[in-house]
SEFIZA-3560 file (N, C-alpha, C; in Angstrom, 3 decimals):
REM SEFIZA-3560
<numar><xx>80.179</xx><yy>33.800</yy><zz>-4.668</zz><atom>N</atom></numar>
<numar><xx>79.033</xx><yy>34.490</yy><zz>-4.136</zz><atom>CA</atom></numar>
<numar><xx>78.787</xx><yy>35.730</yy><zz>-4.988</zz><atom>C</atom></numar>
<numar><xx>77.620</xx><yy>36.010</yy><zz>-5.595</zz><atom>N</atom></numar>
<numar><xx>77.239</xx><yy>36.981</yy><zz>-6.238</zz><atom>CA</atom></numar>
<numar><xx>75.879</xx><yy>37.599</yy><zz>-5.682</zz><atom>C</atom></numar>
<numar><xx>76.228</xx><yy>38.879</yy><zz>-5.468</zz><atom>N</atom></numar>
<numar><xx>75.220</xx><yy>40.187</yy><zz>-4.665</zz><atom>CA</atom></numar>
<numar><xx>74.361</xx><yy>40.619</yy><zz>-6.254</zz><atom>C</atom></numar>
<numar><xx>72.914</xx><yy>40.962</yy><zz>-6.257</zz><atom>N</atom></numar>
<numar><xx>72.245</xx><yy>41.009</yy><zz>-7.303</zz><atom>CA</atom></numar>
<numar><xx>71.835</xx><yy>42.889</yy><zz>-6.434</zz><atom>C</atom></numar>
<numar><xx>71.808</xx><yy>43.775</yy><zz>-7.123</zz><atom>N</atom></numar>
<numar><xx>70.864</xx><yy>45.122</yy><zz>-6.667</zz><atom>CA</atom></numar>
<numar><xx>69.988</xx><yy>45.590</yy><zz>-8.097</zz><atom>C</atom></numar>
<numar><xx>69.172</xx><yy>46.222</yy><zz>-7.669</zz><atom>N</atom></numar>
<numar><xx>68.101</xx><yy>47.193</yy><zz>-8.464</zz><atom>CA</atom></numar>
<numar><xx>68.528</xx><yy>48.678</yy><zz>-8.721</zz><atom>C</atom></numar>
<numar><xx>68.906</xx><yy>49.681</yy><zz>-9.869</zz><atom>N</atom></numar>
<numar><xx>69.232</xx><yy>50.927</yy><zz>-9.369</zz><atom>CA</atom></numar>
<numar><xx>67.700</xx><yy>51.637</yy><zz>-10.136</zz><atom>C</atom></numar>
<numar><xx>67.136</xx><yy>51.918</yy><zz>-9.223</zz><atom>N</atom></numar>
<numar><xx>65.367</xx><yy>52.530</yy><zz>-10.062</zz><atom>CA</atom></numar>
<numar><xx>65.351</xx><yy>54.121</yy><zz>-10.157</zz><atom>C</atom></numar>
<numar><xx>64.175</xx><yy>54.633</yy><zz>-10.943</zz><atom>N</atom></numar>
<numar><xx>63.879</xx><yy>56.014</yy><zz>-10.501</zz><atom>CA</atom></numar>
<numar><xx>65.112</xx><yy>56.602</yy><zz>-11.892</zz><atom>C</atom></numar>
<numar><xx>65.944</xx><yy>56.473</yy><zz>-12.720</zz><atom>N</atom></numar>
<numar><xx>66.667</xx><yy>56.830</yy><zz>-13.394</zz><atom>CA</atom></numar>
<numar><xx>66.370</xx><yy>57.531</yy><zz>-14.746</zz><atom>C</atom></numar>
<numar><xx>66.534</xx><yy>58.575</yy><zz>-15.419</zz><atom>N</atom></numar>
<numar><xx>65.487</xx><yy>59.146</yy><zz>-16.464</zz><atom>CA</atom></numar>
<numar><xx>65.777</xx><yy>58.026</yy><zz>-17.259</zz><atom>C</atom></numar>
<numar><xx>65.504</xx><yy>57.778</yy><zz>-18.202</zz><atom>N</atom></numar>
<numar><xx>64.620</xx><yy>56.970</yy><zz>-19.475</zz><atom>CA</atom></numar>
<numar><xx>65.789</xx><yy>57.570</yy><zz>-20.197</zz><atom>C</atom></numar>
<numar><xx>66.893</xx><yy>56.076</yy><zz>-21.214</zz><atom>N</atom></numar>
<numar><xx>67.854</xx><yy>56.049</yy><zz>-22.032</zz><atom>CA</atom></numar>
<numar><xx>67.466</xx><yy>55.176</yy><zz>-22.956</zz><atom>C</atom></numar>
<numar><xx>67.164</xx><yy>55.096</yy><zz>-24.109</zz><atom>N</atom></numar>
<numar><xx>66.967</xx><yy>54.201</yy><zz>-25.275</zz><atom>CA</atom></numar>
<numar><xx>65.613</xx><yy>53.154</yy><zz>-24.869</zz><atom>C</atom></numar>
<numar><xx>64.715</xx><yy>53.657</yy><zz>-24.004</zz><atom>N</atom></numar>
<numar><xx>63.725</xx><yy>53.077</yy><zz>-23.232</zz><atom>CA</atom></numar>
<numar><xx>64.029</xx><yy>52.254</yy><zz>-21.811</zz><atom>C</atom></numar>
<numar><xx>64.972</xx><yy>52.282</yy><zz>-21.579</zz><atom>N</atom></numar>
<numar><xx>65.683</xx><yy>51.509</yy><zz>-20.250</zz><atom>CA</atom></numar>
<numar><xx>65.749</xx><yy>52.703</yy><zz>-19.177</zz><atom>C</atom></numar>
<numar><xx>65.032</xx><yy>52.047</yy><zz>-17.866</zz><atom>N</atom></numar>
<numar><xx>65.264</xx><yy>53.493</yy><zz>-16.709</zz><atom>CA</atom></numar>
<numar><xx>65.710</xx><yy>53.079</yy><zz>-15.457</zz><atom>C</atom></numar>
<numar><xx>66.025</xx><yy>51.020</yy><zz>-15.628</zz><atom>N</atom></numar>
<numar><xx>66.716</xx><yy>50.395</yy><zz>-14.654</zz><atom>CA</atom></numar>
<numar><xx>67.765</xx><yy>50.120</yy><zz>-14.706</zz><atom>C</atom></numar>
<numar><xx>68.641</xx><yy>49.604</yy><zz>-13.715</zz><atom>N</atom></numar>
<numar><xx>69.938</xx><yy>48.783</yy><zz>-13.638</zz><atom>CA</atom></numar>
<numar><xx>70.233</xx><yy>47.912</yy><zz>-12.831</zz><atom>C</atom></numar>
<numar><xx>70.404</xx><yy>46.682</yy><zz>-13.306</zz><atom>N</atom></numar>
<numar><xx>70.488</xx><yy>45.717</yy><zz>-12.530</zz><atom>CA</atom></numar>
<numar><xx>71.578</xx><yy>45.401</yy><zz>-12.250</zz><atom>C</atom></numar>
<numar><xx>72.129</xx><yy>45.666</yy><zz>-11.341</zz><atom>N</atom></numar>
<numar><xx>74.011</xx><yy>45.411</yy><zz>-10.820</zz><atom>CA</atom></numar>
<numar><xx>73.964</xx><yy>44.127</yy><zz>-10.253</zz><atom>C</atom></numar>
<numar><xx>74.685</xx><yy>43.415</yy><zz>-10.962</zz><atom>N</atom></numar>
<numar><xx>75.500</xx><yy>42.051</yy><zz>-10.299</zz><atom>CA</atom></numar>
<numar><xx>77.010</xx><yy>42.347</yy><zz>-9.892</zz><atom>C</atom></numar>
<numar><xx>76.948</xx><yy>41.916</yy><zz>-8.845</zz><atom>N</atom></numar>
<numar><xx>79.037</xx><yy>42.262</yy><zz>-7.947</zz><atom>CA</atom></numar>
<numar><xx>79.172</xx><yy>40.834</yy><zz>-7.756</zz><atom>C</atom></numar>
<numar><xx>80.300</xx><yy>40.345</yy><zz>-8.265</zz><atom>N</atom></numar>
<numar><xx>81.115</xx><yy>38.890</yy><zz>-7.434</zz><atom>CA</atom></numar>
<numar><xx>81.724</xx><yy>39.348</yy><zz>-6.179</zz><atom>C</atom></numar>
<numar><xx>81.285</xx><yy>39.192</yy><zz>-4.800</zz><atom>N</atom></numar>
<numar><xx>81.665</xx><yy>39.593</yy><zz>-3.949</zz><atom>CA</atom></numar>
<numar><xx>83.206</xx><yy>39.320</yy><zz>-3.919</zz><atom>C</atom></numar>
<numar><xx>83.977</xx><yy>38.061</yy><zz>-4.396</zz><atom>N</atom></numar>
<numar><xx>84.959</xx><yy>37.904</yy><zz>-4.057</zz><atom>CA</atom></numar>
<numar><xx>86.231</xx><yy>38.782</yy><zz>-5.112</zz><atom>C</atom></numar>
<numar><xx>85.708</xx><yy>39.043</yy><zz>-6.822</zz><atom>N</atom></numar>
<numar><xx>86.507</xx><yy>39.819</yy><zz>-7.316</zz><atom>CA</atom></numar>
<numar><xx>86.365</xx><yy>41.054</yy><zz>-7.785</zz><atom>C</atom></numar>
<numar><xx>85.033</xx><yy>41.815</yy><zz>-7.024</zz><atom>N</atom></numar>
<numar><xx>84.557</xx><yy>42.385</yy><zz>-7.042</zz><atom>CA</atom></numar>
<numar><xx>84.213</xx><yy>42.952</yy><zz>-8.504</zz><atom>C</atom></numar>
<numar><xx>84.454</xx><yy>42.121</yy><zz>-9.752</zz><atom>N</atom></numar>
<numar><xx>83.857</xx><yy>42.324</yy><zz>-10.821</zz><atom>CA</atom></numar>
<numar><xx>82.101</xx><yy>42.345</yy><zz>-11.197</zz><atom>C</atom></numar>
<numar><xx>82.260</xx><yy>43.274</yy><zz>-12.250</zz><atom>N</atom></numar>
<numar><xx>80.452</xx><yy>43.763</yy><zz>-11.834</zz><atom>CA</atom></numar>
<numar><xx>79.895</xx><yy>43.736</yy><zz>-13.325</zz><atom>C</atom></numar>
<numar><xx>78.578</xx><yy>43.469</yy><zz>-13.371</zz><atom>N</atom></numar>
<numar><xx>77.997</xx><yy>43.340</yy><zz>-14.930</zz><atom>CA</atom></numar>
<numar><xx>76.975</xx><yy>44.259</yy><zz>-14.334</zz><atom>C</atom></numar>
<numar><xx>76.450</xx><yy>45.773</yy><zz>-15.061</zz><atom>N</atom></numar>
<numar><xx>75.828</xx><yy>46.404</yy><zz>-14.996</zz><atom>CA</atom></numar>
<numar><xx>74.596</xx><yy>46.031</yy><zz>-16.371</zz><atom>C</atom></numar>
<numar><xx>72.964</xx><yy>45.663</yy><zz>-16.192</zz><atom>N</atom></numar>
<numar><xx>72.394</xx><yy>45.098</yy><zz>-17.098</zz><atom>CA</atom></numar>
<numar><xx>70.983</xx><yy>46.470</yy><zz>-17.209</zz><atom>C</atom></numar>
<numar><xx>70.970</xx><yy>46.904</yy><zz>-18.532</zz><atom>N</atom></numar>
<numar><xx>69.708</xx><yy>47.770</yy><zz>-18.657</zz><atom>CA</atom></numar>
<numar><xx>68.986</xx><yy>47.001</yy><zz>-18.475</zz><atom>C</atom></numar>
<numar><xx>67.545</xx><yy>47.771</yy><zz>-17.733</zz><atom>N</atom></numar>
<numar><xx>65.884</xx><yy>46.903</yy><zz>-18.026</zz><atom>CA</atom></numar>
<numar><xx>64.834</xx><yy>48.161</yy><zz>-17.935</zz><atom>C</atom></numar>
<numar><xx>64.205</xx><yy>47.840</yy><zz>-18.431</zz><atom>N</atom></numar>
<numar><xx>62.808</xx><yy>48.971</yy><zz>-18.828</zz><atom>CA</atom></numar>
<numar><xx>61.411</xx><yy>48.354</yy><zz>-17.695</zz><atom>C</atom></numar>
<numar><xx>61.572</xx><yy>49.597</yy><zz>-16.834</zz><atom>N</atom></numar>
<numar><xx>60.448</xx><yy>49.258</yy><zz>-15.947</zz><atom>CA</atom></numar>
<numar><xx>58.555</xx><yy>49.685</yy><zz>-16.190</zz><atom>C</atom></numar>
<numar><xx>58.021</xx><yy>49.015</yy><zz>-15.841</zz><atom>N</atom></numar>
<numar><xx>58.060</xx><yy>47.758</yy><zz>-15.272</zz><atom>CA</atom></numar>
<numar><xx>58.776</xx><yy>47.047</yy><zz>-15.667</zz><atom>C</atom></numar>
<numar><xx>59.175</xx><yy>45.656</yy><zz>-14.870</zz><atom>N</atom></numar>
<numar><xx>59.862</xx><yy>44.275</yy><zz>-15.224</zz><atom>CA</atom></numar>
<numar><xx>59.140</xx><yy>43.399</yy><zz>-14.313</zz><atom>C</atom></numar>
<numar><xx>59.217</xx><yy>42.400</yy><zz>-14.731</zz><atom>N</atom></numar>
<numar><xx>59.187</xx><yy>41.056</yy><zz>-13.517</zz><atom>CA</atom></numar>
<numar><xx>60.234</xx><yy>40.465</yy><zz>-13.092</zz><atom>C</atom></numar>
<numar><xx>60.031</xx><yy>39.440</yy><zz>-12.371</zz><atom>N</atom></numar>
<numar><xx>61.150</xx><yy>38.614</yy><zz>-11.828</zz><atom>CA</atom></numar>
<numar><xx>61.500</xx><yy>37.829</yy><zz>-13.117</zz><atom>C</atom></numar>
<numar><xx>60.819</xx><yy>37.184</yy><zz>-13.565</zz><atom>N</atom></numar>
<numar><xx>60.765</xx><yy>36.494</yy><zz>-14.981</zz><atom>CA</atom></numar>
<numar><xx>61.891</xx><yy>37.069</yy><zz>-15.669</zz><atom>C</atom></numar>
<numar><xx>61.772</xx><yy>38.568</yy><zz>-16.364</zz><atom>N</atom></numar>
<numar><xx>62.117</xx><yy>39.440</yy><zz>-16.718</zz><atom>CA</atom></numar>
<numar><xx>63.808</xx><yy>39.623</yy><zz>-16.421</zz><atom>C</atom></numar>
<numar><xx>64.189</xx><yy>39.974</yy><zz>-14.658</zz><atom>N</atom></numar>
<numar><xx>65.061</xx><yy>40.082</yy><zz>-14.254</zz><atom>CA</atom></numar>
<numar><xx>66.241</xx><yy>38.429</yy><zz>-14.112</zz><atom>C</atom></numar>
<numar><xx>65.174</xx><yy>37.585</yy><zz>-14.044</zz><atom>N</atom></numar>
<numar><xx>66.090</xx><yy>36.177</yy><zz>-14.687</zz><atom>CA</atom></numar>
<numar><xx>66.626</xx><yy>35.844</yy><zz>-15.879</zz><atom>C</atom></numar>
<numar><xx>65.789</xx><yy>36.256</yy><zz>-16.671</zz><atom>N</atom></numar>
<numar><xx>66.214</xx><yy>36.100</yy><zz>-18.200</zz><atom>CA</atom></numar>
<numar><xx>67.598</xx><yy>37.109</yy><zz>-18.425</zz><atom>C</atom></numar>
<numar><xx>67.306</xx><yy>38.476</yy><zz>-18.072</zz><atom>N</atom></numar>
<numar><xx>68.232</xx><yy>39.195</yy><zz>-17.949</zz><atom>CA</atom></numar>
<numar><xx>69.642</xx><yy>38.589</yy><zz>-17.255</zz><atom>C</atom></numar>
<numar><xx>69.693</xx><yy>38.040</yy><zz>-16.089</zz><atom>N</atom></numar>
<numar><xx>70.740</xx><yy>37.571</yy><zz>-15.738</zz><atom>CA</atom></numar>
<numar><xx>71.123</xx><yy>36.410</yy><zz>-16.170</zz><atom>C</atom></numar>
<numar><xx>70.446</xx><yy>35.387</yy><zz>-17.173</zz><atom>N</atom></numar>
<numar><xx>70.947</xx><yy>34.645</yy><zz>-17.792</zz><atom>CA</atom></numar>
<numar><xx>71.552</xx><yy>34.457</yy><zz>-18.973</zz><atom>C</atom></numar>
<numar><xx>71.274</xx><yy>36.077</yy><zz>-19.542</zz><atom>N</atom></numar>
<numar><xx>71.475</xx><yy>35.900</yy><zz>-20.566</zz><atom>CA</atom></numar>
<numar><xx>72.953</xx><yy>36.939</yy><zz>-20.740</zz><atom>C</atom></numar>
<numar><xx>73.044</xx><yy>37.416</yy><zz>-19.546</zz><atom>N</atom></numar>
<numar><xx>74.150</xx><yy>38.565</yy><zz>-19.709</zz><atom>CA</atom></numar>
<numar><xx>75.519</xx><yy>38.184</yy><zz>-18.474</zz><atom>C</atom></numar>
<numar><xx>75.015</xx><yy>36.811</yy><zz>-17.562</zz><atom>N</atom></numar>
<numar><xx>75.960</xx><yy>36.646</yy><zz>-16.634</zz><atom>CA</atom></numar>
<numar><xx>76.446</xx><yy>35.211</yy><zz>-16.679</zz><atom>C</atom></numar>
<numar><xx>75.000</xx><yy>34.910</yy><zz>-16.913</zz><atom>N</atom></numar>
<numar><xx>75.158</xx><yy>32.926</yy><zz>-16.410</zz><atom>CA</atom></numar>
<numar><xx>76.282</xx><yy>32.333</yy><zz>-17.684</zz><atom>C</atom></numar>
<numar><xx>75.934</xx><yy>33.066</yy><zz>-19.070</zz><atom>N</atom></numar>
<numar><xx>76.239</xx><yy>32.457</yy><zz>-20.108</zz><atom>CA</atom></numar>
<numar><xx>77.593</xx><yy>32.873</yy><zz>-20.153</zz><atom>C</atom></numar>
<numar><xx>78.405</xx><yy>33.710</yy><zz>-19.283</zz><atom>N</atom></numar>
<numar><xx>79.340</xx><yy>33.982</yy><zz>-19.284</zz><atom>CA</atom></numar>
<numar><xx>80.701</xx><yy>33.445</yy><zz>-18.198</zz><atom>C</atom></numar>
<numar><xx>79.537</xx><yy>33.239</yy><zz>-16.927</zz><atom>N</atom></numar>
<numar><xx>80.437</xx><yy>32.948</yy><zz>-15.708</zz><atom>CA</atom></numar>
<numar><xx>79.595</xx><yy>31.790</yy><zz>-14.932</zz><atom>C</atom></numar>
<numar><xx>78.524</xx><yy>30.978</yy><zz>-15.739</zz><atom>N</atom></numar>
<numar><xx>77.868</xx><yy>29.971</yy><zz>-14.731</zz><atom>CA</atom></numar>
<numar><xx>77.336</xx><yy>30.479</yy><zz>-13.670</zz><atom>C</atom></numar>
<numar><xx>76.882</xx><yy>29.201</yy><zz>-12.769</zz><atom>N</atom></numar>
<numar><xx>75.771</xx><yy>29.559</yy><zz>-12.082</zz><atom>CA</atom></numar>
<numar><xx>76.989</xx><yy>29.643</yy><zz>-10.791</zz><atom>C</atom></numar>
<numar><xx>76.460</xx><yy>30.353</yy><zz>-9.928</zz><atom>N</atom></numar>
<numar><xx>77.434</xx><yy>30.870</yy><zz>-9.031</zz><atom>CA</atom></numar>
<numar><xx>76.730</xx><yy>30.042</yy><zz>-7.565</zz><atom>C</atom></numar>
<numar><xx>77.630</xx><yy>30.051</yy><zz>-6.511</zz><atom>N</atom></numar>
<numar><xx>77.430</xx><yy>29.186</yy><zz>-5.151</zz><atom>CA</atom></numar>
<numar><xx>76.390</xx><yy>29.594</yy><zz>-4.557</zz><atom>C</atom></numar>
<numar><xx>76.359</xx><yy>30.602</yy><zz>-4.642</zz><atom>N</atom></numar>
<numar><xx>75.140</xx><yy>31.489</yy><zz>-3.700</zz><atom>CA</atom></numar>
<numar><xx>74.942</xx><yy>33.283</yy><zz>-4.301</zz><atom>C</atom></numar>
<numar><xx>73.640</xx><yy>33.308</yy><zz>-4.368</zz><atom>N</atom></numar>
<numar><xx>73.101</xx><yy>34.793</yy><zz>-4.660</zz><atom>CA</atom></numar>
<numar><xx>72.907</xx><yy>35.627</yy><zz>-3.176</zz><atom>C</atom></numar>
<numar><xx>72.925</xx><yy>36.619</yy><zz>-3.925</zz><atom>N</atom></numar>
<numar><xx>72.553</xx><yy>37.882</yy><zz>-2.279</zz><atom>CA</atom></numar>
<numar><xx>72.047</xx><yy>38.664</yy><zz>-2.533</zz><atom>C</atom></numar>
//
């Protein structure tokens, strides 16, 4: 089971002012992912595919 959050509102670092936190609820290991807002969902998928899936597969359930 993997919990997905948004951290917004953050000043502006190398053009990135989001963070997209993924937690494995069960080992509580976490991939923290820059994104430059606006984003889309589009946006926020690619991001997690390209920084989680390709690393740890697709997981049982999102939250």
């Amino acid at each position: 089971m993997v919990s997905l959050d948004f951290i917004e509102g953050l000043p502006s670092s190398s053009g990135y002012d989001c963070i997209l936190v993924v937690v494995d609820k069960f080992s509580w290991y976490a991939h923290f992912i820059a994104l430059a807002h606006p984003f889309t969902a589009f946006d926020g998928a690619i991001a997690y595919l390209n920084n989680v899936y390709k690393l740890h597969g697709l997981p049982q359930s999102l939250v």
